[in-house]
C-alpha positions as CSV (number, residue, x, y, z in Angstrom):
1,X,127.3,98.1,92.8
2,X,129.2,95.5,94.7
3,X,127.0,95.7,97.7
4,X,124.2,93.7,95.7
5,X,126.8,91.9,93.5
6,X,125.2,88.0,94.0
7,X,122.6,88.9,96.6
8,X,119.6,86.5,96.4
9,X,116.8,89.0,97.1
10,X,112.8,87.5,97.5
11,X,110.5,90.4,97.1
12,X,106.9,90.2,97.7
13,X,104.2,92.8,95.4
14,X,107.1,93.0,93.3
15,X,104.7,93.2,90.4
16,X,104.0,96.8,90.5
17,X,104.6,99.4,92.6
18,X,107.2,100.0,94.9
19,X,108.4,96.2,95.4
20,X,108.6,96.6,91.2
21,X,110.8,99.4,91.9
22,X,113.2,97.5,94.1
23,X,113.6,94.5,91.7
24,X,114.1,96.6,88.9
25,X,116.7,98.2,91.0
26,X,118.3,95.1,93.0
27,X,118.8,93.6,89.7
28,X,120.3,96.8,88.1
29,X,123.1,96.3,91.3
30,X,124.0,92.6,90.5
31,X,121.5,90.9,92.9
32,X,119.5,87.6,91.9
33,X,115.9,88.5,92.1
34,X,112.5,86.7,92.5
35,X,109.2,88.2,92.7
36,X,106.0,86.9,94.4
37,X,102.6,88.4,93.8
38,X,99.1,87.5,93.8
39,X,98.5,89.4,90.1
40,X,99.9,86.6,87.9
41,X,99.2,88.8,84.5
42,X,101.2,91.6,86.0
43,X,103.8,89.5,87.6
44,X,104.6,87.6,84.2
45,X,105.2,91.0,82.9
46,X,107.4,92.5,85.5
47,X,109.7,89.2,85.9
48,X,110.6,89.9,82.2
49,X,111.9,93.1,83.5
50,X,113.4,92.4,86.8
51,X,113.6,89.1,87.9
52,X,114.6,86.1,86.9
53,X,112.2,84.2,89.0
54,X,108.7,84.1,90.0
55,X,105.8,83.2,91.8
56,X,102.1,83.9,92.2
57,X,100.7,83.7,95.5
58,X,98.5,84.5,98.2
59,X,100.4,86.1,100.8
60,X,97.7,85.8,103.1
61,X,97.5,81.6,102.5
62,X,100.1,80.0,105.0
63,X,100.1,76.9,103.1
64,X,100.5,79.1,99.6
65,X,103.5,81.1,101.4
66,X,105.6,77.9,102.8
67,X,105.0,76.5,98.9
68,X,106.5,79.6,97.3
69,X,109.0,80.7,99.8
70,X,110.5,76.8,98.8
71,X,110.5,77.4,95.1
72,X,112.2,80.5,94.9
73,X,114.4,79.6,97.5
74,X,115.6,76.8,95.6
75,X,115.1,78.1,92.4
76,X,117.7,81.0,94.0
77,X,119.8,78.3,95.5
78,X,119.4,80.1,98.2
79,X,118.2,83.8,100.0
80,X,120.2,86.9,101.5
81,X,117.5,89.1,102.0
82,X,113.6,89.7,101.6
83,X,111.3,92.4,100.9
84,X,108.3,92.4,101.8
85,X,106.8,95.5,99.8
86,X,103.1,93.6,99.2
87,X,100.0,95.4,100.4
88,X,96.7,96.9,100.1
89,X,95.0,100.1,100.9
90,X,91.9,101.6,102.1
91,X,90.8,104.9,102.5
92,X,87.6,104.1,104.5
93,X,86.8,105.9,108.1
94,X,86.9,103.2,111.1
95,X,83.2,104.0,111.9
96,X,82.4,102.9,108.0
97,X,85.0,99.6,108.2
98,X,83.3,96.6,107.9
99,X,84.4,93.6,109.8
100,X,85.2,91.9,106.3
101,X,87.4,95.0,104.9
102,X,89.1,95.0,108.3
103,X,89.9,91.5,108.6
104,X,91.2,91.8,104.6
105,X,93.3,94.4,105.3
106,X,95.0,93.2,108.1
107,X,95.4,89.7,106.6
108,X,97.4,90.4,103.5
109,X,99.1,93.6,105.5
110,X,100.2,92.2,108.3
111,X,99.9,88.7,108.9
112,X,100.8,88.5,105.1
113,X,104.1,90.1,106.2
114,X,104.5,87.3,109.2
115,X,103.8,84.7,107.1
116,X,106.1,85.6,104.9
117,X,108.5,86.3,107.4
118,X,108.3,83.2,109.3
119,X,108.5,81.1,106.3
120,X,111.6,83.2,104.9
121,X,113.5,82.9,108.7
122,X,115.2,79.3,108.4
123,X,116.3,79.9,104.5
124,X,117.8,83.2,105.8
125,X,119.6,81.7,108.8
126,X,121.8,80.3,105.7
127,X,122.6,83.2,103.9
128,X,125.1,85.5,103.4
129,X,124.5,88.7,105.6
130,X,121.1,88.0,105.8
131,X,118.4,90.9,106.0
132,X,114.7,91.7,106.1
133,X,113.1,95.0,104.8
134,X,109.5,95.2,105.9
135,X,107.3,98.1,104.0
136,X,105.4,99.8,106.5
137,X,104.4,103.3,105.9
138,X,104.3,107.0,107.1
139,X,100.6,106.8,108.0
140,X,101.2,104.0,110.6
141,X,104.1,106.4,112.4
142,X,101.3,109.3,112.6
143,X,98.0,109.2,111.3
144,X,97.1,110.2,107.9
145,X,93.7,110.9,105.5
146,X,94.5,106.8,104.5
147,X,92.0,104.8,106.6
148,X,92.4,103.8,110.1
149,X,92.5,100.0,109.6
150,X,95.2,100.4,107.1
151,X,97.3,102.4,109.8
152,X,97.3,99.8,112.2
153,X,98.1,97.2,109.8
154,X,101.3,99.2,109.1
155,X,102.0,100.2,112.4
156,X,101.9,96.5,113.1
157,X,104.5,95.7,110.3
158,X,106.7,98.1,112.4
159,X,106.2,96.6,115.3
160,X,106.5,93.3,113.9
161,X,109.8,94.5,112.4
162,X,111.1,95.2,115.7
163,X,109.9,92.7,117.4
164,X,111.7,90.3,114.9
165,X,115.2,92.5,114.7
166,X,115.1,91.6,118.8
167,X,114.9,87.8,118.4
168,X,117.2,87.3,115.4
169,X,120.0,89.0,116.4
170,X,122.9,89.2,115.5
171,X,122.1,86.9,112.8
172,X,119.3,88.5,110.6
173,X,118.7,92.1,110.5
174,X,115.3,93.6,110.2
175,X,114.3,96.7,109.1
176,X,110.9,98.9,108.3
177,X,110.9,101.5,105.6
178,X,107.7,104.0,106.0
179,X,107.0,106.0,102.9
180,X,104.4,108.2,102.3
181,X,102.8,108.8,98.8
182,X,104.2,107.2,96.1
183,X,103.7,107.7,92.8
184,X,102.0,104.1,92.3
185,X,99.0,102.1,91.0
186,X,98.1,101.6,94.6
187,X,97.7,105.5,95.2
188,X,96.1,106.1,92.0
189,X,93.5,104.1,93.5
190,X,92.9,106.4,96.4
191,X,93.8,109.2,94.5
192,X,92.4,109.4,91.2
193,X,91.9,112.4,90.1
194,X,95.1,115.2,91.3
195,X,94.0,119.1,91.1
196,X,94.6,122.3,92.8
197,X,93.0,120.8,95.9
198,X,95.6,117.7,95.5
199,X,98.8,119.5,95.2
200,X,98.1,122.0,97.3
201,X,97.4,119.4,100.5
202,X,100.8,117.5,99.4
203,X,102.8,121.0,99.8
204,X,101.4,121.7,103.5
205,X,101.8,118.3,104.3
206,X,105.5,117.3,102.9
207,X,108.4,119.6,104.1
208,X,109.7,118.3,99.9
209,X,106.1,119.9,98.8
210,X,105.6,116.8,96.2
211,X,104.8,112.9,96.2
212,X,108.1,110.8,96.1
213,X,108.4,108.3,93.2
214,X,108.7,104.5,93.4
215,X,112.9,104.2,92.9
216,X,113.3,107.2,95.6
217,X,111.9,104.2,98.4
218,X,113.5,101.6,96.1
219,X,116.6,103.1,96.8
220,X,116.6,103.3,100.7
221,X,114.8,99.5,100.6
222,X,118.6,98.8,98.9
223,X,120.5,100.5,101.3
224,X,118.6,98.4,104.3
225,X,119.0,95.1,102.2
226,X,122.7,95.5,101.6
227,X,125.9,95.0,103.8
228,X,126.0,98.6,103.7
229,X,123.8,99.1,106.8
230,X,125.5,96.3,108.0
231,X,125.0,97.9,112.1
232,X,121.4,99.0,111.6
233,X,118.2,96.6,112.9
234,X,114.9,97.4,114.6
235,X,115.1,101.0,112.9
236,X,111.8,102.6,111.3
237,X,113.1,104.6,108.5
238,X,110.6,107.1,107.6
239,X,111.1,108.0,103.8
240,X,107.9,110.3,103.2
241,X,109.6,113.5,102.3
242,X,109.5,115.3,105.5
243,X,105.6,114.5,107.1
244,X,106.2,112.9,110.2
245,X,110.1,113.8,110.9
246,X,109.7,110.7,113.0
């Protein structure tokens, strides 16, 4: 509990999902919380939850991150540590990706996730055992049935999460968390309908034989945002119950 006791946290998707999750849980610790999304209904709901400040934006707008990142910074009084849990997800075969659907992915995934980054770094430089938490995921460790474009983009936010532990050492730590499936809105878009079929892939895939749930990765996002992992940087976590064993 003390670990997140006054903690400014910025967390980006934090209207749903896993980055919901976090906030629910960051603030359920002691830390300050503000959300930013691009679903402004859904984020008005969640920041009555979770947060006492938020923000809608773009991820993938520079202009729209530098406005937001300064709002909740201030409205914060200043930030510890960020989250960048915000993403979306294809299932669609590289040979059937269109340029468009490529370029989207990788916009809001990964340069998203630098944007945010970059914008977040000089606020940071001020704070108080300051960390970054990047969501990657399991399928950009080792290929999965997600589609390929949405593997690189997450592969990238891995590499981008080393790549940015290297350079701003020994004053901000960085950190990627992989999952795998999550009980979320964003799977029950790729996954609509769970059978026989369904369950039975999940248990020869995951060495835990079911799909984790949203505070499960909340939980590990905590322990990388807190002083707790206070000698841990450039590590991949993988939290996907066993399918890589990366």
């Amino acid at each position: 509990m003390g670990e997140m006791h006054g903690r400014r946290v910025i967390i980006t998707g934090g209207a749903s999902g896993i980055g919901l999750a976090a906030a629910k849980l960051f603030s359920e610790r002691g830390a300050a919380v503000a959300l930013l999304d691009a679903n402004a209904q859904a984020l008005e709901v969640a920041a009555r939850d979770a947060s006492q400040f938020a923000s809608v934006v773009d991820i993938s707008d520079e202009e729209a991150v530098g406005r937001a990142m300064d709002s909740v910074v201030r409205d914060l009084g200043g930030v510890d540590a960020l989250v960048n849990a915000a993403g979306i997800v294809t299932l669609v075969r590289a040979e059937d990706t269109s340029l468009t659907l490529w370029r989207k992915i990788i916009d809001v995934n990964l340069t998203g996730t630098f944007l945010v980054c970059r914008s977040a770094i000089p606020h940071l430089r001020n704070g108080n055992q300051p960390a970054i938490v990047n969501v990657a995921s399991a399928s950009g460790l080792m290929p999965s049935a997600a589609g390929a474009v949405y593997g690189v983009s997450k592969a990238g936010v891995d590499m981008l999460s080393k790549y940015l532990a290297r350079e701003l050492a020994p004053i901000i730590r960085v950190n990627a968390i992989c999952p795998g499936m999550v009980e979320t809105p964003m799977m029950n878009t790729v996954a609509p309908t769970r059978g026989p079929e369904f369950d039975a892939a999940v248990k020869a895939t995951y060495a835990l034989q079911r799909v984790a749930q949203p505070r499960e990765i909340a939980e590990a996002i905590l322990f990388l945002a807190s002083p707790a992992s206070s000698y841990v940087t450039g590590a991949s976590l993988a939290v996907d119950g066993g399918r890589t064993f990366h």
